[in-house]
Rosetta silent file (secondary structure, phi, psi, omega in degrees, C-alpha in Angstrom):
SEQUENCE: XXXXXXXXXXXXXXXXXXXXXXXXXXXXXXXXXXXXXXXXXXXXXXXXXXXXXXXXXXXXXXXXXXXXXXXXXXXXXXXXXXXXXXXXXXXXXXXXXXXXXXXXXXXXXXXXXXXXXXXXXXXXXXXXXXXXXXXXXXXXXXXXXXXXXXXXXXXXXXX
SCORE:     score description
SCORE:     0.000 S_00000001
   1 L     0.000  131.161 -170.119   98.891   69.711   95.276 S_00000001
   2 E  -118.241  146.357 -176.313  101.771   69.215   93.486 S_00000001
   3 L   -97.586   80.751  164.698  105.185   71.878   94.127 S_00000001
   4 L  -120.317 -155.836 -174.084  107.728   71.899   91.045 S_00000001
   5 E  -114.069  147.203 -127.518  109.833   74.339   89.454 S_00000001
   6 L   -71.422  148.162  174.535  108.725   76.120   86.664 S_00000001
   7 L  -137.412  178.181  164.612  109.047   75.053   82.522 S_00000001
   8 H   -79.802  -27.753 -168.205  108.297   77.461   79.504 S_00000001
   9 H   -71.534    9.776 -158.387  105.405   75.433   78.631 S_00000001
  10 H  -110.027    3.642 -174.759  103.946   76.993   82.250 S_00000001
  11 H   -69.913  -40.398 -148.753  104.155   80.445   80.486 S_00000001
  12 H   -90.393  -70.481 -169.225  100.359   80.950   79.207 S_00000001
  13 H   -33.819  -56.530  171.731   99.621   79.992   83.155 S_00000001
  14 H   -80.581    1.171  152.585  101.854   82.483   84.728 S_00000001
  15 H  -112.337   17.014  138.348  100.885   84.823   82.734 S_00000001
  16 L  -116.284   55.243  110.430   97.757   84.624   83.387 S_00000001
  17 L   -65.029  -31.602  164.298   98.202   84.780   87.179 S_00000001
  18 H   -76.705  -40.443 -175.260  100.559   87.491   86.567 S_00000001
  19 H   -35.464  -62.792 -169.025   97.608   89.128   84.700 S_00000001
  20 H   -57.264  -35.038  166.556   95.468   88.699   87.914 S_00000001
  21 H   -83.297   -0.515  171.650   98.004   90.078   90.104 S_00000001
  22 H   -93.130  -29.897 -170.744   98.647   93.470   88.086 S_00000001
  23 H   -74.747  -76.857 -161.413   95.050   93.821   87.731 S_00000001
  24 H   -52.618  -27.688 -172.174   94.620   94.503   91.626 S_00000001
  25 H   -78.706  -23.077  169.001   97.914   96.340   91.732 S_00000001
  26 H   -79.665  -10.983  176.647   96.031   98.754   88.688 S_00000001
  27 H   -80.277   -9.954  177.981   92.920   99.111   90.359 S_00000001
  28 H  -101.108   -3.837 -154.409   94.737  100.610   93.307 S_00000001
  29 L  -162.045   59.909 -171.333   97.220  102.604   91.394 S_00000001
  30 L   -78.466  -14.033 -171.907   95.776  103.095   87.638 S_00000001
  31 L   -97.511   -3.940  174.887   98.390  106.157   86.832 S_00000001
  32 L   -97.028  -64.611 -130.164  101.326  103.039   87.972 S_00000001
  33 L  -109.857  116.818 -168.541  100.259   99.902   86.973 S_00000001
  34 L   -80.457  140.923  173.021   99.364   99.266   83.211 S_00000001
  35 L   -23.460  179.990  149.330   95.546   97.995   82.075 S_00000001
  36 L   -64.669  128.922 -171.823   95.001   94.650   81.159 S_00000001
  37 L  -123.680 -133.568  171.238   96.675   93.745   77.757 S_00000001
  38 L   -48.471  160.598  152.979   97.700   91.020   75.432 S_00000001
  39 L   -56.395  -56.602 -153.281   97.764   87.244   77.156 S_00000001
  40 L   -91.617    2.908 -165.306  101.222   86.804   76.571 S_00000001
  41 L   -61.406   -3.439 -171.368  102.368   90.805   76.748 S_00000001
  42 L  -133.464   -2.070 -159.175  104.547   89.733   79.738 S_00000001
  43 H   -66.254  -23.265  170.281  105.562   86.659   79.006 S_00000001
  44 H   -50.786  -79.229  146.730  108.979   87.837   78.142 S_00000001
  45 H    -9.961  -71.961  174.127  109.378   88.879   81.509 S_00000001
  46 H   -42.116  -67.819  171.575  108.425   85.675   83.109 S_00000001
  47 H   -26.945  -75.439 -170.740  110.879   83.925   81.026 S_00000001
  48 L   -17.413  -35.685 -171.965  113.683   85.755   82.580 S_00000001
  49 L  -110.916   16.974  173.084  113.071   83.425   85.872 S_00000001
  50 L   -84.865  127.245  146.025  112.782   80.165   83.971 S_00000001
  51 L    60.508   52.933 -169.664  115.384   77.656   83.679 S_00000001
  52 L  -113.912  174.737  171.147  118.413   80.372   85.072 S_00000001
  53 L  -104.426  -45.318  157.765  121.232   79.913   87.232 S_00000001
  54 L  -140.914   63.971  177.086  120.155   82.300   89.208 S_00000001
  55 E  -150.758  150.111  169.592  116.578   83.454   89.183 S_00000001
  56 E  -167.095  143.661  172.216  113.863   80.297   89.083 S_00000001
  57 E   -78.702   84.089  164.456  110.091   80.051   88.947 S_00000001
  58 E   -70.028  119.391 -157.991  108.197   77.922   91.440 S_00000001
  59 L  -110.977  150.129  152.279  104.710   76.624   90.143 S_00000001
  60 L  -122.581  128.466 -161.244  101.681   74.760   92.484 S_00000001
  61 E  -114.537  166.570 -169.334  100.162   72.788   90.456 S_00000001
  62 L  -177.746  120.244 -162.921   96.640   70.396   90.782 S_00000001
  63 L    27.777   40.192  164.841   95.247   67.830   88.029 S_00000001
  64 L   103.465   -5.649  176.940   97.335   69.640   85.468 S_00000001
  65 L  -117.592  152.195 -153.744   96.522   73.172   86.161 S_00000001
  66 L  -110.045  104.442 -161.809   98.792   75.725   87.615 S_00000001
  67 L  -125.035   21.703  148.836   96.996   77.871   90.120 S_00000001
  68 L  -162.506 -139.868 -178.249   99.963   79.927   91.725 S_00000001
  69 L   168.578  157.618  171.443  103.747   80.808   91.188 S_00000001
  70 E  -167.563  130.234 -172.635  106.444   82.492   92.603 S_00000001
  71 E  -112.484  115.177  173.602  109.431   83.882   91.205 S_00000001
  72 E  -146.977  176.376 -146.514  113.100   85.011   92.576 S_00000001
  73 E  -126.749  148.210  163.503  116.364   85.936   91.862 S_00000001
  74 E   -94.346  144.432 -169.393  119.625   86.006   93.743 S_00000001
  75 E  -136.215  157.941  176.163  121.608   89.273   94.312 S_00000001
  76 E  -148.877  106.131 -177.226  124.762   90.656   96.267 S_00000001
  77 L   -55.880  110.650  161.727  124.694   93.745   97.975 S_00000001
  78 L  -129.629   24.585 -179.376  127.684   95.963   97.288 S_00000001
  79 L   -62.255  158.010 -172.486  126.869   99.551   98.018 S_00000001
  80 L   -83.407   -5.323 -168.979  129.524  100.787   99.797 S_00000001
  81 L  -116.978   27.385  176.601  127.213  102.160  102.927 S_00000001
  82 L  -157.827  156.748 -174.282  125.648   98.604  103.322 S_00000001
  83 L  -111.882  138.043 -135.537  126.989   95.722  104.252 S_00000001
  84 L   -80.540   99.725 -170.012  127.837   92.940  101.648 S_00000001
  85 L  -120.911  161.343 -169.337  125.464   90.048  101.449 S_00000001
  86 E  -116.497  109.962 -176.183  124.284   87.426   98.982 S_00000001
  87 E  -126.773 -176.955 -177.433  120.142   87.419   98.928 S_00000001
  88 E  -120.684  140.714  155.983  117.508   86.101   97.173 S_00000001
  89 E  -118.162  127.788  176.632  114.361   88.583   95.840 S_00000001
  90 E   -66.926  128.441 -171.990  110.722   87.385   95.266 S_00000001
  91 E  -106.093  -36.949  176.631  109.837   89.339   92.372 S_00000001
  92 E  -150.598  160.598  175.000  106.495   88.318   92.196 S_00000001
  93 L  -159.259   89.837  173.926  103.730   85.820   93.659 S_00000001
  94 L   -98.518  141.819  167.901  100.132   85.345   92.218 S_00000001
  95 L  -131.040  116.673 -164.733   97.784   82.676   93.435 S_00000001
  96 L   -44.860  124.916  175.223   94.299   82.495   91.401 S_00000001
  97 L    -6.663  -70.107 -146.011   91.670   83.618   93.400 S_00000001
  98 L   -69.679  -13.004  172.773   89.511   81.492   94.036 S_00000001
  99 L   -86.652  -37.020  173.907   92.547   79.097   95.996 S_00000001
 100 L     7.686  137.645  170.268   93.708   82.165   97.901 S_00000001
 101 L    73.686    2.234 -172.109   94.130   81.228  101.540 S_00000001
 102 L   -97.071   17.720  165.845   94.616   77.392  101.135 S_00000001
 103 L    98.243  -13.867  176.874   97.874   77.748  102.035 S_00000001
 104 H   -53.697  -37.607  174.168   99.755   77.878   98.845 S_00000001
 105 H   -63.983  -47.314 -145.807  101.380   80.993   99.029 S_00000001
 106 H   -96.171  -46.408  111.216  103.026   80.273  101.904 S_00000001
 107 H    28.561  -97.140 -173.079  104.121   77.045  100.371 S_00000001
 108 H   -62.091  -38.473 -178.239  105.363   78.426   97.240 S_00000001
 109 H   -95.532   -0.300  151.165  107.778   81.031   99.322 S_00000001
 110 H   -55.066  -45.559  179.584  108.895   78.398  101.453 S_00000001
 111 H   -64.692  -35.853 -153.380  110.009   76.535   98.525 S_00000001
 112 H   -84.190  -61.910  173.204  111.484   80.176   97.208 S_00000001
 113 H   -36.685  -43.878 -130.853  113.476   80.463  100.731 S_00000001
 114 H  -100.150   -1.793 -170.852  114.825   76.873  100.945 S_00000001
 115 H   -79.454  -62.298 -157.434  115.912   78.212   96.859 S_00000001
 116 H   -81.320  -58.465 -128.623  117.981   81.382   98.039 S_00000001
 117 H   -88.924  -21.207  175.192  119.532   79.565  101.190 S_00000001
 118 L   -77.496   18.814  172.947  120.653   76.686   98.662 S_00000001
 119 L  -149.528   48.886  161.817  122.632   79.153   96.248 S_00000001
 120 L    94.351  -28.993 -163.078  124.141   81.134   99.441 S_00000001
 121 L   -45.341  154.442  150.490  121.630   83.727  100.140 S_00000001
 122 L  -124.480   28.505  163.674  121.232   84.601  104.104 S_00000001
 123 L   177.934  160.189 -147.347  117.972   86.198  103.719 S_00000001
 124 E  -126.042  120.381  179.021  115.020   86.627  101.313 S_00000001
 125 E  -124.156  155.161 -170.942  113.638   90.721  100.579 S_00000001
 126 E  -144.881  154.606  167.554  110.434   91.208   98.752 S_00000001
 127 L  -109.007  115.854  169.588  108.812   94.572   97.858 S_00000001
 128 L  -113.028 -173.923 -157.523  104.788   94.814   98.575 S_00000001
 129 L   -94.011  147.397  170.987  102.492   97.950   97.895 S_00000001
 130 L   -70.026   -4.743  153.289  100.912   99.657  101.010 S_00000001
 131 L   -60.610  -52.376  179.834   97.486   98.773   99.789 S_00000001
 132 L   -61.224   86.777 -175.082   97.699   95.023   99.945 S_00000001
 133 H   -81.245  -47.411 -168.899   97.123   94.841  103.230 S_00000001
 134 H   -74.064  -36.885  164.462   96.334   90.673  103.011 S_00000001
 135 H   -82.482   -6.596  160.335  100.004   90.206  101.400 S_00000001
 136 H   -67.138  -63.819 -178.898  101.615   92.325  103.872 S_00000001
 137 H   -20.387  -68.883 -153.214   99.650   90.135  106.621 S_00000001
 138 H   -81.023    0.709  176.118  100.932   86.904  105.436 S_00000001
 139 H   -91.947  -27.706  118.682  104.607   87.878  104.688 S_00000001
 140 H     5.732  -61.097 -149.568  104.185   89.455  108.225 S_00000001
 141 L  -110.159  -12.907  175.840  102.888   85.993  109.931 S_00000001
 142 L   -92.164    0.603  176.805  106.084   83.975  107.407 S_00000001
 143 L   103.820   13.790  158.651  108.229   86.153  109.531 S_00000001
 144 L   -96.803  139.589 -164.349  108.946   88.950  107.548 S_00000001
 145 L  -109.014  145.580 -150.941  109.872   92.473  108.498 S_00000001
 146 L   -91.938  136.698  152.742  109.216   96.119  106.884 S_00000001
 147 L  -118.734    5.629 -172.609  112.499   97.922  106.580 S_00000001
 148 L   169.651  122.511  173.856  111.355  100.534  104.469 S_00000001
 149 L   -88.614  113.372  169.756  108.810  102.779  103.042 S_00000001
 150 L   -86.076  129.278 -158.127  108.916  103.679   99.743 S_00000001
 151 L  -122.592  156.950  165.857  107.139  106.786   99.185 S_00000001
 152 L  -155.970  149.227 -171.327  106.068  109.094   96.298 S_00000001
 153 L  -114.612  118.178 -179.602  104.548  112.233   95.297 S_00000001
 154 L   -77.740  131.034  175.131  102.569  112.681   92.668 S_00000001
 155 L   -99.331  164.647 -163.033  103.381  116.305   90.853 S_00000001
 156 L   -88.687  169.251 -166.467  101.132  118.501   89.224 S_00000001
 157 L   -68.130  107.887 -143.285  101.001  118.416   85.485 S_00000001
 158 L    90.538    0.425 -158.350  104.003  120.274   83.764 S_00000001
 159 L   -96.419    0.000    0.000  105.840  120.476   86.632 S_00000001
């Protein structure tokens, strides 16, 4: 398994790995999360965390194919009711199925970490959904801690 960081030619891959991870976030959430679309409908997106100063794209890669990713961005908290820090956020992290659980994930946000503490950050926030119970687990078991629920109410139609 090979670790690097991320090229545009890696775009058709992560976007279809991003594919794979929006499809489980629409089957739990179909009125949130948009169908399946285009190949490339996100690729635009992706880009954003390519070749940046400060957002970058981590790929794991194996005989030429790219079977997970992870992307984040550095930020600097300046609400005035919080106190003012420089972090890094994982915006996203798919790993193709069928390698799930081989360790990659954890891997790829190590690599993500050792990213934010080398451009200042002193700590790495991610958002997951309260379905995904198996990516709570393992950001759970990398040492990460819930600090907030984000909650919503669905309204009735017209309302």
């Amino acid at each position: 398994m090979r670790y690097r960081e991320a090229t545009p030619d890696d775009l058709p891959s992560i976007c279809t790995l991003g594919e794979e991870v929006n499809a489980v976030h629409h089957r739990a959430f179909p009125d949130v999360f948009a169908g399946p679309g285009k190949h490339d409908r996100d690729a635009a997106h992706w880009l954003n965390s390519i070749g940046k100063d400060s957002a970058i794209t981590f790929v794991a890669e194996e005989d030429g194919k790219v079977l997970g990713f992870v992307n984040v961005s550095m930020a600097n908290e300046s609400h005035s009711l919080l106190q003012p820090m420089r972090f890094g956020r994982v915006g996203s992290i798919s790993i193709t199925e069928e390698r799930r659980g081989q360790g990659i994930g954890p891997a790829l946000m190590k690599l993500a970490q050792d990213w934010v503490a080398q451009h200042g950050g002193s700590e790495v926030r991610l958002n997951v959904w309260a379905f995904n119970a198996h990516a709570l687990h393992l950001y759970e078991e990398l040492g990460y801690e819930i600090r907030s629920l984000f909650l919503a109410k669905r309204l009735p139609s017209g309302a």
